[in-house]
C-alpha positions as CSV (number, residue, x, y, z in Angstrom):
1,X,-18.8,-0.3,2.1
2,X,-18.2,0.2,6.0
3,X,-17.5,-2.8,8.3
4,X,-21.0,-3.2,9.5
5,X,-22.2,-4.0,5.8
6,X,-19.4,-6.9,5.3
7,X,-19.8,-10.5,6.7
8,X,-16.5,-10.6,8.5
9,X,-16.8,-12.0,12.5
10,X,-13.3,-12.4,13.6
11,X,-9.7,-10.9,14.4
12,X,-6.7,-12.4,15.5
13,X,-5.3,-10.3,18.3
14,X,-1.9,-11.1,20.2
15,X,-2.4,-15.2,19.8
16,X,-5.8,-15.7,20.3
17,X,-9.2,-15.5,17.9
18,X,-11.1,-13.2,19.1
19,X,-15.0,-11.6,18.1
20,X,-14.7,-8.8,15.0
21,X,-16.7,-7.0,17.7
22,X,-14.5,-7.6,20.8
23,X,-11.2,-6.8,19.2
24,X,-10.8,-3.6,21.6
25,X,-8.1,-1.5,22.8
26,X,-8.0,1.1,26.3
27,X,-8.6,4.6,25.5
28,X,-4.7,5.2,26.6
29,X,-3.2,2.9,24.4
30,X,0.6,4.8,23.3
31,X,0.0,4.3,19.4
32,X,-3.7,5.9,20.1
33,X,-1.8,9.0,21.1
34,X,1.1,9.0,19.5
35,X,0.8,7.0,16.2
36,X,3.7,4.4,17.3
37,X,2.7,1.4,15.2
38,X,3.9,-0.6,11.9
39,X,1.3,-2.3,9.6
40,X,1.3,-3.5,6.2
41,X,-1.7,-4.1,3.6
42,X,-1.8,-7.0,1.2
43,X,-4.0,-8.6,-0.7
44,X,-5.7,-12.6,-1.0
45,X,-6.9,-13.1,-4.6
46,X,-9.2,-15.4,-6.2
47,X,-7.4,-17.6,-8.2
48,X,-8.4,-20.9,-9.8
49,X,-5.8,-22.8,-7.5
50,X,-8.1,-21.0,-4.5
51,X,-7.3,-17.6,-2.5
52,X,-3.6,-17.1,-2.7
53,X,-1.8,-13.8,-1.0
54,X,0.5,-11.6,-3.2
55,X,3.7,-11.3,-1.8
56,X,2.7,-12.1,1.8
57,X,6.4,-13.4,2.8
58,X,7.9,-9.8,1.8
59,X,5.0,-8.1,3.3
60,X,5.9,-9.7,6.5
61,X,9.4,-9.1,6.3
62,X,8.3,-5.4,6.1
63,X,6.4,-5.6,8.9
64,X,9.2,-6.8,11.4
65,X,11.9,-4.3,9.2
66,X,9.4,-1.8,10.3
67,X,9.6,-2.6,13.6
68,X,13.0,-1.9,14.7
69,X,13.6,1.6,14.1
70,X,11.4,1.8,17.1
71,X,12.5,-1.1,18.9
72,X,9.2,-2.5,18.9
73,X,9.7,-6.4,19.3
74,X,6.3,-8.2,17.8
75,X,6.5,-11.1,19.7
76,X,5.1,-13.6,17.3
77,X,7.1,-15.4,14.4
78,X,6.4,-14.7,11.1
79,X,5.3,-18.5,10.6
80,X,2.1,-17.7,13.3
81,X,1.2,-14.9,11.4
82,X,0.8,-16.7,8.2
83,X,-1.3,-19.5,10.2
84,X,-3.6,-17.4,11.7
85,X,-4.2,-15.5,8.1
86,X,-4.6,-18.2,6.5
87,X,-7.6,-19.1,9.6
88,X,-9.0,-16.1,9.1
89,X,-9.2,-16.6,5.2
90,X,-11.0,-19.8,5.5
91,X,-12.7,-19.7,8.5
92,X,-14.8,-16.6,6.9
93,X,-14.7,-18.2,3.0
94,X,-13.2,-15.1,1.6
95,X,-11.8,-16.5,-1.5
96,X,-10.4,-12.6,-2.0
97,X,-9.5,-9.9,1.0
98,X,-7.8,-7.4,2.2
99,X,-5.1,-8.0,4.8
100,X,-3.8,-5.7,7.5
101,X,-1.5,-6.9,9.7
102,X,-0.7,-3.9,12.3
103,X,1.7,-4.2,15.8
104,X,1.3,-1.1,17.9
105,X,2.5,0.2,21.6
106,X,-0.5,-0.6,23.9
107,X,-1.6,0.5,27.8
108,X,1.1,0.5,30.4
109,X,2.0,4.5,30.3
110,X,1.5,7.8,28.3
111,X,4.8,9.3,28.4
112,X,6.0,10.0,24.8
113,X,8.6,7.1,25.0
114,X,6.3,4.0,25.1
115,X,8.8,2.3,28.9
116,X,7.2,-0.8,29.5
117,X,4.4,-0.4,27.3
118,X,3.6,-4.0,25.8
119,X,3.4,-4.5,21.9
120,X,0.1,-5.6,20.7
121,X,-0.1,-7.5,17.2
122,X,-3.5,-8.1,15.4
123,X,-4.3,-9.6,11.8
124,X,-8.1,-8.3,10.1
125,X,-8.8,-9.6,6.6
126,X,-12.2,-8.1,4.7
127,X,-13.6,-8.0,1.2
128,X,-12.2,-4.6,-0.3
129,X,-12.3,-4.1,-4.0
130,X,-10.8,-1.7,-6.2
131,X,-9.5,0.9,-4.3
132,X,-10.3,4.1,-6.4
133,X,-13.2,2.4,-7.5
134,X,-13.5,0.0,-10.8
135,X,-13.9,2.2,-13.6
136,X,-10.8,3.9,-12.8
137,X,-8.9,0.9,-13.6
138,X,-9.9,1.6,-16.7
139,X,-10.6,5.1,-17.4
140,X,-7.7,6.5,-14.9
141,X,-8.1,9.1,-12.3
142,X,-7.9,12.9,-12.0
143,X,-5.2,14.1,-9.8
144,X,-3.9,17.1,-7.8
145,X,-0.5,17.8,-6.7
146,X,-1.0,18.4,-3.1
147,X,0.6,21.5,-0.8
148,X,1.5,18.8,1.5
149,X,4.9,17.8,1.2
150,X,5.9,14.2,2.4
151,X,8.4,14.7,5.2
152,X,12.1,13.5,4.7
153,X,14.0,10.6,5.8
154,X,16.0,12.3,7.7
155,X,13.1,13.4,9.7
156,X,11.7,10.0,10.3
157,X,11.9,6.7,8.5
158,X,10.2,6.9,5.7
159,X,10.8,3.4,4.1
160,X,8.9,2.3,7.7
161,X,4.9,1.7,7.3
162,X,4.5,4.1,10.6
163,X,0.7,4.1,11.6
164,X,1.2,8.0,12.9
165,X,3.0,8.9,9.1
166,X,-0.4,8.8,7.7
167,X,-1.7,11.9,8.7
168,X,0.5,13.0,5.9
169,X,-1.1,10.7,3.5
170,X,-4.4,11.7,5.1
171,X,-4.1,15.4,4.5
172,X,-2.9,15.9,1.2
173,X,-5.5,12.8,0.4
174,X,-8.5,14.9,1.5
175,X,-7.2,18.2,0.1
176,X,-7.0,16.6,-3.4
177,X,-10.8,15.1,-2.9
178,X,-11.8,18.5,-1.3
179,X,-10.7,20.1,-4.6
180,X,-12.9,17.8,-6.9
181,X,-9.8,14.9,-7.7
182,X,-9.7,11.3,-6.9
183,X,-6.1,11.4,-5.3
184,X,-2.7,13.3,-4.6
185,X,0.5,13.3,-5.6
186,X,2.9,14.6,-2.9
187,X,6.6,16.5,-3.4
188,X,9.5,16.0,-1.4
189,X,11.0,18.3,0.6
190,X,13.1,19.5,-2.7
191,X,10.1,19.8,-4.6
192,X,10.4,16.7,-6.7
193,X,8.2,14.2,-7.0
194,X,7.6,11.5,-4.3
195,X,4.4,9.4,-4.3
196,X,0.9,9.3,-3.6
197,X,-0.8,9.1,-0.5
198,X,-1.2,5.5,-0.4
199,X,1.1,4.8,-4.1
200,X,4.0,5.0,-5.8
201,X,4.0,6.5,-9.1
202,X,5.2,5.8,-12.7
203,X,5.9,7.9,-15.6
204,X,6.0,6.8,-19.1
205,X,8.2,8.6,-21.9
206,X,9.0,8.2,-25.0
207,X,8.6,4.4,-24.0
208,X,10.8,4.3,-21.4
209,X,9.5,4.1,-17.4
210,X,10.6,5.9,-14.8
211,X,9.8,6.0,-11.1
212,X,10.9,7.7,-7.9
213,X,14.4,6.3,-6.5
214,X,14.5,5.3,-2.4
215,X,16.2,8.8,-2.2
216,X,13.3,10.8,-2.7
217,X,11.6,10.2,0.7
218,X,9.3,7.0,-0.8
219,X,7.9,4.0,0.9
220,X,10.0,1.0,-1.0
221,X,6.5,-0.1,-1.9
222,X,6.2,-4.1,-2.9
223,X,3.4,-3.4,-6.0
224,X,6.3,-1.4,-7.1
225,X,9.5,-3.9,-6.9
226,X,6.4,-6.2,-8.6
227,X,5.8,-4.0,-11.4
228,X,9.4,-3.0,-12.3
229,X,10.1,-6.7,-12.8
230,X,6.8,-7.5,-14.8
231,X,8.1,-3.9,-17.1
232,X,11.4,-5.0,-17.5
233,X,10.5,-9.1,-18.2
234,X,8.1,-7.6,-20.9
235,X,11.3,-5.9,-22.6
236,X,10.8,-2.1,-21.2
237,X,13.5,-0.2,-19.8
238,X,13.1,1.1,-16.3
239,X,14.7,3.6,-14.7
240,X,14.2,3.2,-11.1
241,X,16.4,5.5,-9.0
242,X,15.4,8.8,-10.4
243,X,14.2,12.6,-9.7
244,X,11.3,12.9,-11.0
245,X,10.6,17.1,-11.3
246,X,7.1,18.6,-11.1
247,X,7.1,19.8,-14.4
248,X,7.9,16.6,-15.8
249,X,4.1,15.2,-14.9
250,X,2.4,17.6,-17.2
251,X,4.3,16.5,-19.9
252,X,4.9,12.6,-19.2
253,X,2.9,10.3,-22.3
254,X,1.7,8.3,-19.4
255,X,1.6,8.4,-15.8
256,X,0.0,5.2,-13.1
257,X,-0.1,4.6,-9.8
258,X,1.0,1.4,-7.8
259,X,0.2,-0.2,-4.4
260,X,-1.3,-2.9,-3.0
261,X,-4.9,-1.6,-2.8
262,X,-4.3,1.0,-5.6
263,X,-3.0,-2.4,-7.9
264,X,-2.2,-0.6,-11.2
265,X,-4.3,2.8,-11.9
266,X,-3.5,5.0,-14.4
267,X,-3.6,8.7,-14.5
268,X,-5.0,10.7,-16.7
269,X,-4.7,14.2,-16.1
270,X,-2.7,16.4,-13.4
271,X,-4.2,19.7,-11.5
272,X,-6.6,19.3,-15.1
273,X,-3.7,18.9,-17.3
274,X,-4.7,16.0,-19.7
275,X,-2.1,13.5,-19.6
276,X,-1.1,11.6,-23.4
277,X,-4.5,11.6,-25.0
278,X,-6.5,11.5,-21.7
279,X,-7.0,7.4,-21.7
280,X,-5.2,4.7,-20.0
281,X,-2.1,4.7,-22.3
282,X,-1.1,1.7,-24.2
283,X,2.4,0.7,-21.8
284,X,0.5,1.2,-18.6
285,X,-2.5,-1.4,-20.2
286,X,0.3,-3.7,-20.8
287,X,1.7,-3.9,-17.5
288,X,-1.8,-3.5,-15.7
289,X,-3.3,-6.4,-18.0
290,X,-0.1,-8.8,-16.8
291,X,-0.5,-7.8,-13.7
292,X,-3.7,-9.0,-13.3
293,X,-3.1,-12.0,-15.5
294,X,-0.4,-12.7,-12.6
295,X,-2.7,-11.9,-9.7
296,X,-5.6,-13.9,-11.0
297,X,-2.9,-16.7,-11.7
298,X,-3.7,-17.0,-15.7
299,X,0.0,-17.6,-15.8
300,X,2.0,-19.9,-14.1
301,X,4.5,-17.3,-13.9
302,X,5.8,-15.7,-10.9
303,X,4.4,-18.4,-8.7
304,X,6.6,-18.0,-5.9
305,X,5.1,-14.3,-5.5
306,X,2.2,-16.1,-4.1
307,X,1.4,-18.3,-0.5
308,X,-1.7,-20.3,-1.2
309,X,-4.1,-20.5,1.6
């Protein structure tokens, strides 16, 4: 569904409410050109006690931890940014959204390093459901290991949400779609395994789970830290600080996908290798299903993952 289709009017934008349709930029805004901005994505869900967002404090504290390896000072405390989500939320009666919170290096000059360029800060929120679609919750997705590799931290931060990173995301994304599959998975620079595009991924053996450590150039997603604990509270063992080979996909017993818009999407086969029996396998169903119970606040656990609008 594009913008135009959804009923959404309004933006916050550097303090002030502003028209969806007004919320503009100049052509020679610095993050335009060189991709110097910080945003996050998180999710508002319908829950019985009303729309509640997942995780928004640690999203936030993302945000500004994003910020500073390019000195980029918001400008705005955390406390106004929850407010004027919140506004947004009801003002519009979404009782579930998408968030995106996103601080970038606006109009003052074009040299590469942004001098005296101002930081602009703006909060959208929209309806946005599954994001590879419903029945994939279910049935899993076909994926393609791209021949994009996802650049190292040494290179540039990778545990920052960098606006200008996702051209990486965006080309092994469309190469994987070009080629007939849903969605990527993308190799370090040693070849192991990393993420996806957008996700981090999980690999299920011989009942154990095991994802990508920090190390291998991954985005310290906040689905992720989520699902570990929700794995390990339902009595699995996780290894989370491990290399993950290419090989090893082809023959995990499950694989999934995490992320804030992905939620928890399981895998089913690999450049057409059929992963288990082909089906959403029986440890990712578990931790998907309590995940959702948890979202949809079914449970009064993990309460304090959650800011009530």
């Amino acid at each position: 569904m594009s913008f135009d289709e959804m009923d959404v009017e309004t933006i916050w934008m550097d303090g002030e409410f502003v028209e969806w349709d007004e919320a503009k930029i100049h052509v020679l805004t610095h993050g335009l050109h060189y991709g110097t901005g910080v945003f996050e994505g998180a999710r508002c869900y319908d829950t019985e006690k009303g729309p509640a967002l997942f995780r928004w404090e640690e999203h936030l504290e993302r945000l500004y931890q994003s910020a500073k390896p390019y000195e980029m000072d918001i400008g705005h405390e955390p406390e106004e940014l929850t407010a004027a989500t919140k506004e947004l939320i009801t003002s519009q009666q979404l009782p579930s959204c998408y968030i995106r919170p996103i601080a970038f290096y606006g109009y003052d000059s074009l040299g590469v390093g942004p001098k005296d360029c101002p930081t602009r800060v703006a909060i959208a929120v929209w309806p946005w459901g599954a994001y590879l679609g419903e029945e994939a919750l279910e049935a899993g997705i076909d994926v393609m290991v791209s021949s994009w590799r996802k650049h190292a931290s040494s290179q540039i931060p990778t545990n920052a949400k960098t606006t200008g990173l996702y051209v990486n995301s965006l080309l092994a994304g469309e190469e994987a779609r070009r080629n007939g599959y849903a969605e990527a998975v993308v190799l370090n620079k040693e070849g192991n395994v990393a993420e996806g595009p957008g996700e981090n991924i999980f690999l299920v053996r011989d009942g154990e789970i095991y994802t990508p450590g920090l190390s291998e150039s991954i985005l310290d997603g906040i689905t992720r830290d989520s699902v570990i604990e929700i794995a390990e509270d339902l009595g699995y063992t996780v290894h989370d600080d491990v290399s993950i080979s290419r090989g090893e996909l082809n023959t995990a017993d499950e694989l999934f996908f995490t992320g804030s818009a992905a939620e928890v999407t399981p895998i089913r086969k690999v450049d057409n290798v059929v992963i288990g029996d082909g089906s959403r396998g029986p440890i990712t169903e578990d931790i998907q299903s309590t995940f959702f119970e948890i979202v949809e606040r079914r449970t009064d656990e993990y309460d304090e993952w959650f800011t009530y609008v």
